[in-house]
C-alpha positions as a Markdown table, in Angstrom:
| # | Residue | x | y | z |
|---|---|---|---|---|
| 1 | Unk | -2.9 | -68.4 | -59.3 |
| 2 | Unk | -0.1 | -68.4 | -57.1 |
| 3 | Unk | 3.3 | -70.1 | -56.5 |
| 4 | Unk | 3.1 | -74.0 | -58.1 |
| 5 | Unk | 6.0 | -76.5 | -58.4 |
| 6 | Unk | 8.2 | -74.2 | -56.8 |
| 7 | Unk | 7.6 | -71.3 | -59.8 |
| 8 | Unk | 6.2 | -68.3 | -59.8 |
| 9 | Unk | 2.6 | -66.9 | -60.0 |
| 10 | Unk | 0.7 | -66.4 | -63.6 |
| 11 | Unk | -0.8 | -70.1 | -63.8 |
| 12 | Unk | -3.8 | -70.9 | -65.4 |
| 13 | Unk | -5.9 | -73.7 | -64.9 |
| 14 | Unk | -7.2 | -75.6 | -67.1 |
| 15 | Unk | -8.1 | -79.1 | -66.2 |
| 16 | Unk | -9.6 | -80.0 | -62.2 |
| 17 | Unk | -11.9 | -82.6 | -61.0 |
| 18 | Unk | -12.7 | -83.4 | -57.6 |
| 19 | Unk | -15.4 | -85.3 | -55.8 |
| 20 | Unk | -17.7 | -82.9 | -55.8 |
| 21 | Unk | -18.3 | -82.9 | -59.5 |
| 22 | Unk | -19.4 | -85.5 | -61.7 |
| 23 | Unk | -16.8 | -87.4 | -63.8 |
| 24 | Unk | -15.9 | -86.8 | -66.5 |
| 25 | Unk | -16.6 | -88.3 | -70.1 |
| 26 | Unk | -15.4 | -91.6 | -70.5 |
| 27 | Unk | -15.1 | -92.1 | -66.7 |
| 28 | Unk | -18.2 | -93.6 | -64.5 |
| 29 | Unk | -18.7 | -92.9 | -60.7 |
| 30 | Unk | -17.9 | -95.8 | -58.2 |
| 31 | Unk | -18.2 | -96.1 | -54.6 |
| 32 | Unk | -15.4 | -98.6 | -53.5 |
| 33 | Unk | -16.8 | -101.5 | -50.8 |
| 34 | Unk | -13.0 | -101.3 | -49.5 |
| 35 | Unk | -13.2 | -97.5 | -49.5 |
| 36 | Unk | -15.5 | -96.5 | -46.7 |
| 37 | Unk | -17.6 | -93.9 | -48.6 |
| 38 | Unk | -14.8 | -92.8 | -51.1 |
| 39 | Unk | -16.2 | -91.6 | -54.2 |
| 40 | Unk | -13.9 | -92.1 | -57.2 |
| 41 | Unk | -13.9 | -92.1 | -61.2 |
| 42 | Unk | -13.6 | -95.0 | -63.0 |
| 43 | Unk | -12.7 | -96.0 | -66.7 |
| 44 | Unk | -16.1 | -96.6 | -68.2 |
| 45 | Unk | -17.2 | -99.7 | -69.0 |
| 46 | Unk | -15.5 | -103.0 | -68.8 |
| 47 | Unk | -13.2 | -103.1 | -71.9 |
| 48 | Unk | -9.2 | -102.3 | -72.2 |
| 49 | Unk | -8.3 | -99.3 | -73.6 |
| 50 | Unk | -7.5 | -95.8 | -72.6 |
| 51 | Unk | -10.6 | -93.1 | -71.3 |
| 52 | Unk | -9.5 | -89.8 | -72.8 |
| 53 | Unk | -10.4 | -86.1 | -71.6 |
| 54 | Unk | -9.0 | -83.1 | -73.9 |
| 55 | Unk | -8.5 | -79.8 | -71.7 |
| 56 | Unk | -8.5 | -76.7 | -74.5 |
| 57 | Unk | -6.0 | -74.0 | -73.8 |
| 58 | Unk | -8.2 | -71.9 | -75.5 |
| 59 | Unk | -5.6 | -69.5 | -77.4 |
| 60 | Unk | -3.1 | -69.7 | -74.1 |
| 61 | Unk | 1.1 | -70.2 | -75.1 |
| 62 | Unk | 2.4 | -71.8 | -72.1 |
| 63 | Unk | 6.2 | -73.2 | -71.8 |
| 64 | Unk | 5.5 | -74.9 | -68.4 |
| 65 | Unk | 3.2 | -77.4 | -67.5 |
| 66 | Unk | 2.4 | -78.3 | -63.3 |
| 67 | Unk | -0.4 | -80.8 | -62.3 |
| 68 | Unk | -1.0 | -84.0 | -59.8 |
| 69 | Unk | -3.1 | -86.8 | -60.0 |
| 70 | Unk | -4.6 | -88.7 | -56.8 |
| 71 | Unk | -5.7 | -92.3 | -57.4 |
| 72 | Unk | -6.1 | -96.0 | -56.4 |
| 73 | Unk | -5.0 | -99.0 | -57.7 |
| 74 | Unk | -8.2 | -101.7 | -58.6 |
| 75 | Unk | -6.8 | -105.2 | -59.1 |
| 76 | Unk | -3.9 | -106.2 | -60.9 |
| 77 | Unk | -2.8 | -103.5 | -62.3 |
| 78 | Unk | 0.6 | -104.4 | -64.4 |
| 79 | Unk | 2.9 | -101.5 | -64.0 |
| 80 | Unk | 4.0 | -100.4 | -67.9 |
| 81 | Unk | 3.3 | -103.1 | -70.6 |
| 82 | Unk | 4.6 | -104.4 | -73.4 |
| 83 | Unk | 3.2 | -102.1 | -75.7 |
| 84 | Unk | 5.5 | -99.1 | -76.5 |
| 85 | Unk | 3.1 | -96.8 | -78.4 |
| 86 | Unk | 2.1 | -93.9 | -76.6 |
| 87 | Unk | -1.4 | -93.6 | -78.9 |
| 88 | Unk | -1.9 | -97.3 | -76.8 |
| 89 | Unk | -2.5 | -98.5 | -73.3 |
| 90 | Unk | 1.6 | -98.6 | -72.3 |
| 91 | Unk | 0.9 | -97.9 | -68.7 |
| 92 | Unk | -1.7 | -99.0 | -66.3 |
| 93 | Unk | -2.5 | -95.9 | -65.0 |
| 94 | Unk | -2.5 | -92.5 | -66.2 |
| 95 | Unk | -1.1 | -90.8 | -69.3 |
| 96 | Unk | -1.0 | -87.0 | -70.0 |
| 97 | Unk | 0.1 | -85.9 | -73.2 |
| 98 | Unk | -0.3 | -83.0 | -75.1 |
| 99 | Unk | -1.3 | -82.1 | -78.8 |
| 100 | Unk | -1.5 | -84.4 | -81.6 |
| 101 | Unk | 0.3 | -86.3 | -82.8 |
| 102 | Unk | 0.7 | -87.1 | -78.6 |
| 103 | Unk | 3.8 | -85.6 | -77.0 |
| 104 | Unk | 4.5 | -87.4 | -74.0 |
| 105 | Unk | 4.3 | -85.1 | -71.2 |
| 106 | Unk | 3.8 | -87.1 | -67.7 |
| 107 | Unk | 2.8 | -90.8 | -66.6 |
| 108 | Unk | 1.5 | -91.8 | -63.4 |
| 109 | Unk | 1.8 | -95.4 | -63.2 |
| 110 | Unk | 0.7 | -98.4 | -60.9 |
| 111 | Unk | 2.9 | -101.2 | -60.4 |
| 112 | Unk | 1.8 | -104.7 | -59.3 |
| 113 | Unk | 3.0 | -104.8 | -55.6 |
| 114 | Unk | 5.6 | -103.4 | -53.8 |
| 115 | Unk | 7.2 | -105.7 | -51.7 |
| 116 | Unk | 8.6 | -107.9 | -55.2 |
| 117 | Unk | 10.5 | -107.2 | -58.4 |
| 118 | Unk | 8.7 | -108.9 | -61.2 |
| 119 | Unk | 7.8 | -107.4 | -65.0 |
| 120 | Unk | 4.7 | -105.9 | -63.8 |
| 121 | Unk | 6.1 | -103.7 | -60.5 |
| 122 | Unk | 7.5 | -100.6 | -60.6 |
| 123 | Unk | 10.7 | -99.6 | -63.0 |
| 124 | Unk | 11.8 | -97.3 | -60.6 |
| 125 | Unk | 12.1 | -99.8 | -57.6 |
| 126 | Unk | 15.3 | -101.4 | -56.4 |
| 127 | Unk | 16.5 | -103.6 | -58.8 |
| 128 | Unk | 13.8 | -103.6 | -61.3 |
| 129 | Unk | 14.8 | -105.0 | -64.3 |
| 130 | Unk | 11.8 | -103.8 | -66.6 |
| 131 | Unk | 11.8 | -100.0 | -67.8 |
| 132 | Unk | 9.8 | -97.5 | -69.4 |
| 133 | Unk | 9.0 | -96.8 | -73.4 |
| 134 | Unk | 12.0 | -93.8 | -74.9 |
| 135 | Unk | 9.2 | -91.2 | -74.7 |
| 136 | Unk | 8.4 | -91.1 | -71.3 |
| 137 | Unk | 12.2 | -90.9 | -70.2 |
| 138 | Unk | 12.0 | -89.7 | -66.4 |
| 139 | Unk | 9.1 | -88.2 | -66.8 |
| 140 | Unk | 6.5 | -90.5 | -64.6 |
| 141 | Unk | 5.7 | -91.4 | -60.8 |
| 142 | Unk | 5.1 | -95.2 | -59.7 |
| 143 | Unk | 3.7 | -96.8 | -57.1 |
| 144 | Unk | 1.6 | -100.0 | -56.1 |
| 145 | Unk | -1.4 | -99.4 | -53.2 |
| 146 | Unk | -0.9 | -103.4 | -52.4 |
| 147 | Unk | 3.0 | -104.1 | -50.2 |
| 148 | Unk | 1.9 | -107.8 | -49.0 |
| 149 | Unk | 0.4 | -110.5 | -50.9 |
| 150 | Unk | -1.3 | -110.8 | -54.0 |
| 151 | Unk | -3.5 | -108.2 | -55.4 |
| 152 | Unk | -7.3 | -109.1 | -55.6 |
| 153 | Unk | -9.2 | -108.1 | -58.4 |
| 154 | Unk | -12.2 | -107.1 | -56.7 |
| 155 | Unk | -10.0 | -104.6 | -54.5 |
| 156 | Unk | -9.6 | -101.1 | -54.6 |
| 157 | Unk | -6.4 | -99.8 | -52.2 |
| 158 | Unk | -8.1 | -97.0 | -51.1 |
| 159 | Unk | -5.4 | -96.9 | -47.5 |
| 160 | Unk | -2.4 | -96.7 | -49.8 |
| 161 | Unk | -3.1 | -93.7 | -52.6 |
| 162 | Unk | -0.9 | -93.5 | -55.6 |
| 163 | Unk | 2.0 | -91.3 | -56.2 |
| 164 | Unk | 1.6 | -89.3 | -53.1 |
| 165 | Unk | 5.1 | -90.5 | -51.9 |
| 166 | Unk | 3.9 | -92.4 | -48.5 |
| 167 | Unk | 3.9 | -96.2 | -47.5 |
| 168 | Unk | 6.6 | -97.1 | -50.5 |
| 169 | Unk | 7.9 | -100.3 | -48.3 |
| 170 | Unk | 10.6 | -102.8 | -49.5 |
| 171 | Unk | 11.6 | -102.1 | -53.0 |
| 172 | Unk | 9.7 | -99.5 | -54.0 |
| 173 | Unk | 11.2 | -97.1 | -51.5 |
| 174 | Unk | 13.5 | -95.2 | -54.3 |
| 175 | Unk | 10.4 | -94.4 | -55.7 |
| 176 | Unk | 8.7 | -92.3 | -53.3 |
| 177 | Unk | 12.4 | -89.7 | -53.2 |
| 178 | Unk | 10.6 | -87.4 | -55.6 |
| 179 | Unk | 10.5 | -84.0 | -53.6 |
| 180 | Unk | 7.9 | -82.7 | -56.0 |
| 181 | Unk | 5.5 | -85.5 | -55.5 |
| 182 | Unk | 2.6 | -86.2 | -56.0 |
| 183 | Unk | 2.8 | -82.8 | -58.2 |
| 184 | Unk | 4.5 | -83.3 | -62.1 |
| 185 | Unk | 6.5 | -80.4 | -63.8 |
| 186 | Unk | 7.5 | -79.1 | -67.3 |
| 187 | Unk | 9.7 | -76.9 | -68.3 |
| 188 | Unk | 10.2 | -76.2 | -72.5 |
| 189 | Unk | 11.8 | -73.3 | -72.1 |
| 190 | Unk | 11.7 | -70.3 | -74.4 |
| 191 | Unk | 8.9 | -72.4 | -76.5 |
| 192 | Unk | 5.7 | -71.1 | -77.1 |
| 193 | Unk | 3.0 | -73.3 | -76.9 |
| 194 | Unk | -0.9 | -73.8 | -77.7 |
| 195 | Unk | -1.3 | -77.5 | -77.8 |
| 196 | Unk | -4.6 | -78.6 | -75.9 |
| 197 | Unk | -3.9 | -81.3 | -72.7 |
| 198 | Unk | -5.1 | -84.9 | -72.9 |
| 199 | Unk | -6.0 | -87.1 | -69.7 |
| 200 | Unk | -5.9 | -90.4 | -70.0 |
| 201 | Unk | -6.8 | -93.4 | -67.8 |
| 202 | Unk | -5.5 | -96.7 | -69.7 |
| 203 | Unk | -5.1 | -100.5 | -68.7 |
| 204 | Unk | -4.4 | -103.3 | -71.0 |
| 205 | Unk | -6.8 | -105.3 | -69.1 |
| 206 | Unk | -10.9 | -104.4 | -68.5 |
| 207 | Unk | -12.1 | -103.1 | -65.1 |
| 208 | Unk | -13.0 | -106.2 | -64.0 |
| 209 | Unk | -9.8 | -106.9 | -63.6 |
| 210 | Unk | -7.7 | -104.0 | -63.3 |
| 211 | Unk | -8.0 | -100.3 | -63.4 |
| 212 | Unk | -6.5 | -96.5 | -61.2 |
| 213 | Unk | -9.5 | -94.9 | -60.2 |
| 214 | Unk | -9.1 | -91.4 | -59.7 |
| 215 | Unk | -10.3 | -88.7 | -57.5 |
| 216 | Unk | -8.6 | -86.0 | -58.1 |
| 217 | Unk | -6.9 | -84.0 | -61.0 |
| 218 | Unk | -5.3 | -80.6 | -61.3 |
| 219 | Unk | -3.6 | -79.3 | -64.4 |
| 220 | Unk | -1.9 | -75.7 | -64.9 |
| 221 | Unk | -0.1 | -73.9 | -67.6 |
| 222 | Unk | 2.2 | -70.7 | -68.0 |
């Protein structure tokens, strides 16, 4: 594998789902009415929780860690909760950690709207008085896929994609300034490490009423 996040060759993948494949365990396929033929991967079933997916390294130290996510927001999805334990939903959205006990690596999270600063919108907008849990630091991506108006619950913003850096209107704007979006990058430096990856798509509420659909994930290690 070639250049990724602005390193050098010698990456191995280990994690990638597109639409061509089926989703994953955990996740169920959805076709979005609002989505014009989209195919995306949603958190299975209708309960809160997180929807894990372990990617082995299978014997492979790695120090660095480069991957993006591409998703939706469904609903009212609450930006980061209340709930500071990482082994819990603490983020609508998605959570990648590695090994166990979890070590926080990235966050992709989906705030309420964008054009408003309330406890459910993003932490990194102007203003924002909520932040995120010690462990995830400044290590996450936020955005909301909604800029006007209420979110419906029935909705899936499939004209406004997560973390890709576009469309981030109003307050959200300092959100969107990350020059590696929507890619994520780790750097441990001279450690040596084996630990598996873990995907997770979480909300503190069921599908029904919130959820980030994906549809797409790509995770590499060096």
């Amino acid at each position: 594998m070639g250049e990724l996040c602005r390193q050098d060759g010698g990456w191995t993948r280990i994690a990638y789902l597109d639409m061509t494949m089926n989703c994953p365990s955990g996740l169920e396929e959805w076709f979005p009415s609002s989505g014009k033929g989209n195919r995306v991967c949603r958190r299975e079933g209708n309960s809160s929780g997180c929807r894990s997916n372990i990617f082995q390294t299978n014997g492979i130290s790695y120090s660095q860690i480069c991957g993006k996510v591409v998703g939706y927001q469904k609903g009212t999805t609450d930006g980061v909760n209340t709930n500071n334990n990482i082994n819990k939903p603490y983020i609508d959205g998605v959570s990648i950690t590695r090994g166990s006990p979890r070590q926080h690596v990235w966050s992709y999270i989906a705030g309420y709207r964008s054009d408003v600063n309330t406890g459910d919108t993003c932490p990194c907008n102007t203003g924002a008085t909520n932040t995120v849990p010690s462990f995830v630091g400044e290590h996450y991506y936020c955005e909301s896929g909604i800029a006007n108006g209420n979110p419906s619950y029935t909705q899936v913003y499939t004209t406004d994609p997560l973390w890709d850096g576009n469309n981030c209107p109003s307050y959200e704007a300092p959100c969107c300034t990350g020059t590696g979006l929507p890619w994520f990058f780790r750097d441990y430096g001279n450690a040596t490490i084996t630990d598996y990856i873990e995907l997770r798509v979480c909300g503190n509420a069921g599908y029904k009423n919130e959820d980030t659909p994906v549809q797409l994930y790509e995770i590499y290690v060096k």
